[in-house]
DSSP file (Angstrom, degrees, kcal/mol; ACC not computed):
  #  RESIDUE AA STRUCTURE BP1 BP2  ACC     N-H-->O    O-->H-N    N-H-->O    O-->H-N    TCO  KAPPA ALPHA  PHI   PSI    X-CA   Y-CA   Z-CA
    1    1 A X    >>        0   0    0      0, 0.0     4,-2.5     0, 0.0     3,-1.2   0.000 360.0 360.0 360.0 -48.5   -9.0    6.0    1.2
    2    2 A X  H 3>  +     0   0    0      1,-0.2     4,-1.0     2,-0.2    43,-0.0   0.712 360.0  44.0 -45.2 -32.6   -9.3    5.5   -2.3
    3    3 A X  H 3> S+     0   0    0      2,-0.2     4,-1.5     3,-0.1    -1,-0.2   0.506 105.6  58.0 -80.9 -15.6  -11.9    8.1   -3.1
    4    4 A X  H <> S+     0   0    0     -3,-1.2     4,-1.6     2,-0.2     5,-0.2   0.775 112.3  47.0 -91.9 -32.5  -10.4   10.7   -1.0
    5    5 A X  H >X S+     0   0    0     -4,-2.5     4,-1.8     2,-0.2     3,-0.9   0.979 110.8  51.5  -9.2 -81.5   -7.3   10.0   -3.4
    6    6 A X  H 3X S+     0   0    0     -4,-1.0     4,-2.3     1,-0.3    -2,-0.2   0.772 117.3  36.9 -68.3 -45.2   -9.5   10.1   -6.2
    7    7 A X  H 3X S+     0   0    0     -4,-1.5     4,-1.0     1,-0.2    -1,-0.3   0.781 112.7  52.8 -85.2  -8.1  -11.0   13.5   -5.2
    8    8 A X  H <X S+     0   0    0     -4,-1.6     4,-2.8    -3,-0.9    -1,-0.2   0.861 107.4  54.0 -76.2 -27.4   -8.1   15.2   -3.9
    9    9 A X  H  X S+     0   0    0     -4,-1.8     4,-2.5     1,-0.3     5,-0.2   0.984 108.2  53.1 -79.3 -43.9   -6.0   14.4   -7.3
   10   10 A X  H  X S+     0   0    0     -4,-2.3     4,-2.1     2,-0.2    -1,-0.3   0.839 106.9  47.9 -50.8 -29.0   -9.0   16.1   -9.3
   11   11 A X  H  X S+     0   0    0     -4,-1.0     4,-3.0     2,-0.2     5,-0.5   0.861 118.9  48.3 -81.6 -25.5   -8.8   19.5   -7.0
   12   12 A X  H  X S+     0   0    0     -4,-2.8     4,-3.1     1,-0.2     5,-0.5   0.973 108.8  46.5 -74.0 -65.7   -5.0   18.9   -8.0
   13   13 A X  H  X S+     0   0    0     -4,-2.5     4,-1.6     2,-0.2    -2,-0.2   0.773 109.8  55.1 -20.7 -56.7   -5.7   18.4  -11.4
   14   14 A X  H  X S+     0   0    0     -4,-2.1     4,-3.1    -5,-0.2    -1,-0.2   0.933 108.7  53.1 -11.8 -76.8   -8.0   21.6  -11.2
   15   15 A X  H  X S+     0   0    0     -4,-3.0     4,-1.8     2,-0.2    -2,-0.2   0.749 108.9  42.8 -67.4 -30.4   -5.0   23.6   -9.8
   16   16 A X  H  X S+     0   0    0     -4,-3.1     4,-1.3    -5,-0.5    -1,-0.2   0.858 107.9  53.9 -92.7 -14.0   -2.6   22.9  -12.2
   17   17 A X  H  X S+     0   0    0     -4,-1.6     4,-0.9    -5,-0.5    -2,-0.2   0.869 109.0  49.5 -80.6 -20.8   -4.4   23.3  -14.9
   18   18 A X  H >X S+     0   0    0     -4,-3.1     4,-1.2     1,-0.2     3,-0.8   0.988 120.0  50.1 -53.8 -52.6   -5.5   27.2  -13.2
   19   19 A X  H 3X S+     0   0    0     -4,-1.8     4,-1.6     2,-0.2     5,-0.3   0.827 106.7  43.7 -43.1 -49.1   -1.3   27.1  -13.0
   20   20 A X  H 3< S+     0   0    0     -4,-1.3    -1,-0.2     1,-0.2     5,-0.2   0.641 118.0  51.8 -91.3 -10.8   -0.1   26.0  -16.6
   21   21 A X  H << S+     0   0    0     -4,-0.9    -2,-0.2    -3,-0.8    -1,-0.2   0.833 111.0  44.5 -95.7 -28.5   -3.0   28.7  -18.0
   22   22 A X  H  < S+     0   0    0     -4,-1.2    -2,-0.2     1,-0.2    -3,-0.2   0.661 118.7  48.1-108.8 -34.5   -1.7   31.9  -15.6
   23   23 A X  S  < S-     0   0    0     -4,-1.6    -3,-0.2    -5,-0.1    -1,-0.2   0.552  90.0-152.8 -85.5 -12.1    1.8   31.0  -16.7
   24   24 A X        +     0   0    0     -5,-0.3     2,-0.7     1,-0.2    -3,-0.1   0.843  41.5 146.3  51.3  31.2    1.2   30.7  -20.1
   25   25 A X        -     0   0    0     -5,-0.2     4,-0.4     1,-0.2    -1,-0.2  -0.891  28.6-169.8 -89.8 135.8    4.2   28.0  -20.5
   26   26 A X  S    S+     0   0    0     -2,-0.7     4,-0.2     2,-0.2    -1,-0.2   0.797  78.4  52.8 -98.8 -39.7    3.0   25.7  -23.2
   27   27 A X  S    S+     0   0    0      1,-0.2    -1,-0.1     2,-0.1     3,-0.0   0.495 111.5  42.5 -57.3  -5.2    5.9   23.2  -22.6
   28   28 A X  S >> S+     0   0    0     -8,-0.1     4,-2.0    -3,-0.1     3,-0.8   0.498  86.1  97.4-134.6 -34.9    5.4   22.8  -19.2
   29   29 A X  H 3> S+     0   0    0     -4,-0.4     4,-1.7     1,-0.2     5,-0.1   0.632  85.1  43.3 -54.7 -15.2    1.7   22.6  -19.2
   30   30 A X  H 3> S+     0   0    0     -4,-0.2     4,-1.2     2,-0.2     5,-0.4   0.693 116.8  55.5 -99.3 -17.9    1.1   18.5  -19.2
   31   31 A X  H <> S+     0   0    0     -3,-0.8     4,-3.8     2,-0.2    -2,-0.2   0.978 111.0  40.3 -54.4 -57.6    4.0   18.5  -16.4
   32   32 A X  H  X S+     0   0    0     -4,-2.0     4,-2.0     2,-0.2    -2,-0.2   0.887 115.7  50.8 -77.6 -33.7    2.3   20.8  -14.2
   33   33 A X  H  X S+     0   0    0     -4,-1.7     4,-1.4    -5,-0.2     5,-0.2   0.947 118.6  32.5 -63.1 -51.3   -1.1   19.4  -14.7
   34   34 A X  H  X S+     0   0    0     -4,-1.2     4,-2.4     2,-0.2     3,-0.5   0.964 110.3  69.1 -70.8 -34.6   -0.5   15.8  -14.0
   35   35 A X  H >X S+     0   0    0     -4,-3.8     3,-5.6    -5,-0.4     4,-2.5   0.914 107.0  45.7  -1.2 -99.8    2.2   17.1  -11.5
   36   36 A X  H 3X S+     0   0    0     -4,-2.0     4,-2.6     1,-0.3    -2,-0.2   0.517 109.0  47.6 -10.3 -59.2   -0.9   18.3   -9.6
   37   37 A X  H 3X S+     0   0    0     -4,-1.4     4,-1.5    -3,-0.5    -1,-0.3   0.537 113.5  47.0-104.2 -22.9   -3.1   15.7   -9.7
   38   38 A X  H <X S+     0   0    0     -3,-5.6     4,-1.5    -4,-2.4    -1,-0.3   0.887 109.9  51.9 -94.9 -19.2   -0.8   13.4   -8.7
   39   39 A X  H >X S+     0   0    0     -4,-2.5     3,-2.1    -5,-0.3     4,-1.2   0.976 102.2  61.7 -36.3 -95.8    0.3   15.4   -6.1
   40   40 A X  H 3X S+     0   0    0     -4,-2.6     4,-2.7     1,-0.3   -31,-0.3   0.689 109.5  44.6   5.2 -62.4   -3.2   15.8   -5.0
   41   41 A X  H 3< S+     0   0    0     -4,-1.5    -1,-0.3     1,-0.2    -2,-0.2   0.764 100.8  59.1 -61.9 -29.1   -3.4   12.0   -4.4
   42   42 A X  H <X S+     0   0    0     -3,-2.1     4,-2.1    -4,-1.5     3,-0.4   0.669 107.3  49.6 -73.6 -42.1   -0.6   11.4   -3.0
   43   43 A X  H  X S+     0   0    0     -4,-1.2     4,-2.3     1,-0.3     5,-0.3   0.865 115.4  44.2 -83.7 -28.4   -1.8   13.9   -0.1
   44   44 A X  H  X S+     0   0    0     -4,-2.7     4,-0.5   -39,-0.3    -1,-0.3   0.592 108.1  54.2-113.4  27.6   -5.2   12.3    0.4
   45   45 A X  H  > S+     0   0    0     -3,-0.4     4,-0.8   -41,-0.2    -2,-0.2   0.913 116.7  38.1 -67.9 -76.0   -4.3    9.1    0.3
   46   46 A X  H >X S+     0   0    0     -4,-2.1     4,-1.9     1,-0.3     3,-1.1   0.813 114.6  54.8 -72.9 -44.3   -2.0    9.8    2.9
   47   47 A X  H >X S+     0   0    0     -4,-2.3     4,-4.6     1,-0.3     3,-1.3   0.989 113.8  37.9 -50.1 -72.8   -4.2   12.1    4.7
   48   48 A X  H 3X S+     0   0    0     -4,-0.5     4,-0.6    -5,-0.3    -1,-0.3   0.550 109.5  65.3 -72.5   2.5   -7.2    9.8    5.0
   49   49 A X  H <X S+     0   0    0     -3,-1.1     4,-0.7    -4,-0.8    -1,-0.3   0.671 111.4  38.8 -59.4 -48.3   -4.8    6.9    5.6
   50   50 A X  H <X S+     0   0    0     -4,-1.9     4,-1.9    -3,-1.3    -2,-0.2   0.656 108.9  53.2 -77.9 -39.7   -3.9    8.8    8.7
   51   51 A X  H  X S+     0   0    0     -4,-4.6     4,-2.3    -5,-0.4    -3,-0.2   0.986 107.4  52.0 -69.0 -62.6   -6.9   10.0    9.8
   52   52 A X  H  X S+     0   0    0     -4,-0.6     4,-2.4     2,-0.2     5,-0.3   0.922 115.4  51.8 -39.8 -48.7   -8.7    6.0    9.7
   53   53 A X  H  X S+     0   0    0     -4,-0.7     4,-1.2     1,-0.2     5,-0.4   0.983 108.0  42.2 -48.4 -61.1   -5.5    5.1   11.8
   54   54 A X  H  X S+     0   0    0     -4,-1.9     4,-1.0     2,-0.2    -1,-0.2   0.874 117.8  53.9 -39.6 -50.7   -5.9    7.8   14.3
   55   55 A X  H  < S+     0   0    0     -4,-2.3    -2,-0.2     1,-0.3    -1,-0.2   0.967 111.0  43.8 -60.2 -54.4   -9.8    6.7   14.1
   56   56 A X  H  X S+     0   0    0     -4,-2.4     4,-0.9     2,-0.2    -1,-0.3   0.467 110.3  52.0 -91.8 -13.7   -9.1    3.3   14.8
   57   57 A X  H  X>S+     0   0    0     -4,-1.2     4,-2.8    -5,-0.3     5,-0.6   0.658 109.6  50.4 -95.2 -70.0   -6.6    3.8   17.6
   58   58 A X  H  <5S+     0   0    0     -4,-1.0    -2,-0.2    -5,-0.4    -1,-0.2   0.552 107.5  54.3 -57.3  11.5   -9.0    6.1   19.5
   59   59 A X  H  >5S+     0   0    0     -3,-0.2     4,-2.3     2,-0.1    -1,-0.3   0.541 110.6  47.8 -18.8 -67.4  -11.6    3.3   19.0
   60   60 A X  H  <5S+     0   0    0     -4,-0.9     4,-0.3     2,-0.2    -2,-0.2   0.826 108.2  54.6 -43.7 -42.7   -9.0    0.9   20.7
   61   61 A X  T ><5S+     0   0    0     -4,-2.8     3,-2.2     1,-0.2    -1,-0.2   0.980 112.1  43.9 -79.9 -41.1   -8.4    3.5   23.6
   62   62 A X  G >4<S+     0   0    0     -5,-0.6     3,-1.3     1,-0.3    -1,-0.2   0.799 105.5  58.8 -61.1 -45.3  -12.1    3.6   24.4
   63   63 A X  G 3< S+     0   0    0     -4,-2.3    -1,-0.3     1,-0.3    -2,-0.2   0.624 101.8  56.7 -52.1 -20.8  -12.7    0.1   24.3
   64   64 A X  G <         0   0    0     -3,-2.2    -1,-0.3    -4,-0.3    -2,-0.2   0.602 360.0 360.0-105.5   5.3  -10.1   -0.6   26.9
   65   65 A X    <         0   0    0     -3,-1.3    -1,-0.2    -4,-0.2    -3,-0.1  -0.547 360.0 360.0  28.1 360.0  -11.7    1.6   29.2
């Protein structure tokens, strides 16, 4: 779960820095980048959090079978 974090917060990171350059605010730019990135983690954390659950319950169902 931790690595799908880790890589999702880099594609976020990515995207906000593409963001804080195309809006050409200079005040806003370490907002909107780490924004991103933590944003980013937060969704594949959660994501692959969800997904292992899902895995592990539909493990469960089979086994009882």
């Amino acid at each position: 779960m931790l690595f799908s974090g880790i890589m999702t917060a880099l594609i976020g990171l990515m995207l906000g820095l593409a963001v804080s350059e195309i809006s050409q605010r200079v005040h806003r730019r370490n907002i909107v980048i780490i924004g991103g990135g933590v944003l980013g983690f937060v969704l594949g954390f959660t994501y692959q959090g969800i997904k292992q659950e899902k895995d592990e319950r539909q493990k469960e169902y089979e086994d009882t079978k």
